[in-house]
N, C-alpha and C positions, 0 to 999 in steps of 0.2 A: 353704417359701414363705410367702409375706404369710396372712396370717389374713384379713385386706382385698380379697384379688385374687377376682374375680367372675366372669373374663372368661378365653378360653386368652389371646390377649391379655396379659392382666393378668401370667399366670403366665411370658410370656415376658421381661417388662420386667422379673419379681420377678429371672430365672436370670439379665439382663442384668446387674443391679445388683449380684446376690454373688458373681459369678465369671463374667465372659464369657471367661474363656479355656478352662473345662473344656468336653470333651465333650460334644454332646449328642446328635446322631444321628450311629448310623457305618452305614453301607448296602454291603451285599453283595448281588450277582448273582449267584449260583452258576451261571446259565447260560455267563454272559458272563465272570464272572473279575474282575468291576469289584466297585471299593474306594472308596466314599468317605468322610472321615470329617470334620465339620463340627462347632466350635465352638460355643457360645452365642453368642457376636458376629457368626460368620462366618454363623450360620443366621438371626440375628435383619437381618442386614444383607440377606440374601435375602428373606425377611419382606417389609423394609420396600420393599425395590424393588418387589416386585408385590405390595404393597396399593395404592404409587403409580401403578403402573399398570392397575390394577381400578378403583380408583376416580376418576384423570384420562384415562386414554387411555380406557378401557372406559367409563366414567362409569357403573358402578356406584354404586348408594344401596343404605343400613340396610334391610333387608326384600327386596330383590331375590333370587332365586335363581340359584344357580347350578350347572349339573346338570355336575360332578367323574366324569367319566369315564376315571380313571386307578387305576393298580396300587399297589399296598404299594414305595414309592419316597419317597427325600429329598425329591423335588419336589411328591412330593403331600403331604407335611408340609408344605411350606412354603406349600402353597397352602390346606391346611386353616388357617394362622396370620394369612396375607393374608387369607382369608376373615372371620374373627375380629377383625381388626384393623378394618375396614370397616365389618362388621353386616349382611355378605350371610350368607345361608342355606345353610352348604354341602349339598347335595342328592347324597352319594354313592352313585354307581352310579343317579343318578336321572333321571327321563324328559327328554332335552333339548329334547323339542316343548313341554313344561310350562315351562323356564327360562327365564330372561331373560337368561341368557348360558350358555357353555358352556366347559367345558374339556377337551381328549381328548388322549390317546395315542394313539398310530400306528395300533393297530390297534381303535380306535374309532370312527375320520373317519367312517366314513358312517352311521352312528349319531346322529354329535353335528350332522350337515346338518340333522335335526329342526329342530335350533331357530333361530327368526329371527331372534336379538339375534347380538349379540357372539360370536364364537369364535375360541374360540387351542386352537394344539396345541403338544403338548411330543411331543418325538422320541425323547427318554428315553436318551439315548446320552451314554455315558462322559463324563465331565467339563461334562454338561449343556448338550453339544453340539446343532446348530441342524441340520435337516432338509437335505440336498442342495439341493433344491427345494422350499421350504416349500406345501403343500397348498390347492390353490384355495381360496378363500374360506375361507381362516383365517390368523391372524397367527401367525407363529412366534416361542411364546415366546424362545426362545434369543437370537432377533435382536432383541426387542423390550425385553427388560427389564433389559440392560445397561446402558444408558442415565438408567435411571430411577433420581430422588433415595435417597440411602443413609438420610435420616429420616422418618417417617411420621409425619403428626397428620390421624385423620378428619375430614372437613369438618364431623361433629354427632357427640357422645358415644357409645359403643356401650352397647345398653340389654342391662344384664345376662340381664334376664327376655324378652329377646324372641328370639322360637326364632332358632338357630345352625347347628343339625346335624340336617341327615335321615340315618338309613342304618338299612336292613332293615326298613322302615315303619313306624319310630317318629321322634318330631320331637324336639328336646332343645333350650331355651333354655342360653342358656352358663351359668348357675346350675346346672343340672340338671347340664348336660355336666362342669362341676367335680367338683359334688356325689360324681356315680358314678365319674368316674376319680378319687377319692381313695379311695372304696368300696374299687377294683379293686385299685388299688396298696396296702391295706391285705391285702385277701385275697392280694396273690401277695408279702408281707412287703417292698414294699420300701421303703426309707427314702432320704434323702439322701446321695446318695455312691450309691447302688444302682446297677449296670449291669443292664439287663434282655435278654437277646437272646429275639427272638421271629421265628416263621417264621410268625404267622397274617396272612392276608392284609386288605386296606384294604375290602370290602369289607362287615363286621359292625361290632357297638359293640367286640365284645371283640379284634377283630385293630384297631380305632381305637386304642382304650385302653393294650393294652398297646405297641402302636407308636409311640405318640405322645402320647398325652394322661395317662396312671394316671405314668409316670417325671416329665413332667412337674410333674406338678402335688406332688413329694415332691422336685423339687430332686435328682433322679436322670438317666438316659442311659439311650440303646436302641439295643441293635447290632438292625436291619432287615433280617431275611434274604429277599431273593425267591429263589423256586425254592429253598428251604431244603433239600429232599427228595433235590435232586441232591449233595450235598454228601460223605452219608455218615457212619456213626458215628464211625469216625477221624478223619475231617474235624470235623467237630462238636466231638467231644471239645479236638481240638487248638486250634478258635477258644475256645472257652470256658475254654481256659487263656490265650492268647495276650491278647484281647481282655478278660482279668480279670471278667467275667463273675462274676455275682453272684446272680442270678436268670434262671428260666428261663419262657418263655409258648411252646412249638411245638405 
């Protein structure tokens, strides 16, 4: 990646620019049996849908929080990117009575009623499918963000030094959040071209990192295991032949 890039943001434009067709997040459900596997274009074009819709339909600003009440999931990458893209605060697993908007999973919703701003829920089903009946007083991502422009430019510059990411009650400016996930993906060896599969959940820095931000940021890919545990040593063994796997974080 760029020597320049400051921002996850930045590191998404850098994967954009030298290969948006390889891999970059592949997502398994072991519960469920679901498969998804998303390019750098095809994830950066997710990106940019819901930053455009954070920041025009939400009318999200640089500094606002946003309390991410969702699982180790493709779509919660994509919302940690939109996040980054904007210059909101992502606040995972964080107090939605404290946000100024909110994002939940299905079995979050009355959790995420705390808060008085803005809220969207994602249903989190197979192919990023939409709610039967989307959930009172919340818009359903699924229905809402198809719609939205394929290019993104923030209304005001995203300020590298200004905090990015809450989780596990520590704050990180996207400088810092670079910083430490190149730290991370140094310590777990990996380099460009790297496949990383990992089963730790979105909840900590170190299930962030190696999920999404440490591959990132070295121009590498992460297969996303939820419920990793159901799977099985056979099972395991045979993705990480299959899925060429290169490194490992469980």
């Amino acid at each position: 990646m760029n020597a320049t890039d400051r921002t996850p943001a930045d590191l998404l434009r850098s994967a954009l620019a030298t290969d948006p067709a390889r891999p970059l997040v592949t997502f398994y459900d072991d519960a469920t049996g679901e498969r998804v596997e998303l390019s750098v274009a095809t994830f950066a074009n997710w990106v940019a849908k819901t930053a455009n819709l954070l920041q025009g339909d939400l009318a999200a600003e640089p500094g606002d929080r946003l309390a991410l009440l969702l699982p180790a999931h493709w779509q919660s990458a994509v919302w940690l990117l939109a996040c980054s893209s904007v210059g909101v605060i992502a606040d995972v697993q964080g107090d939605p009575a404290a946000a100024d908007l909110v994002v939940s999973g299905p079995d979050t919703l009355e959790a995420a009623r705390a808060c008085r701003g803005e809220r969207v829920a994602l249903a989190l089903r197979p192919l990023g499918g939409r709610f039967p009946q989307a959930p009172e007083g919340f818009a359903d991502y699924a229905v809402e963000v198809p719609s939205q422009g394929d290019r993104f430019t923030p209304f005001a510059p995203v300020d590298p030094d200004a905090p990015a990411l809450a989780v596990g009650g520590a704050e990180l400016t996207a400088a810092q959040l670079l910083a430490r996930a190149r730290e991370d993906a140094a310590a777990l060896g990996l380099t460009a071209g790297s496949r990383l599969l990992t089963g730790r959940t979105y909840d900590t820095w170190e299930g962030l990192s190696a999920g999404l931000f440490a591959p990132l940021a070295t121009g590498g890919s992460v297969v996303l295991c939820r419920h990793l545990g159901q799977l099985g040593e056979d099972g395991l063994a045979k993705r990480v032949e299959s899925e060429r796997v290169t490194n490992t974080a469980v």
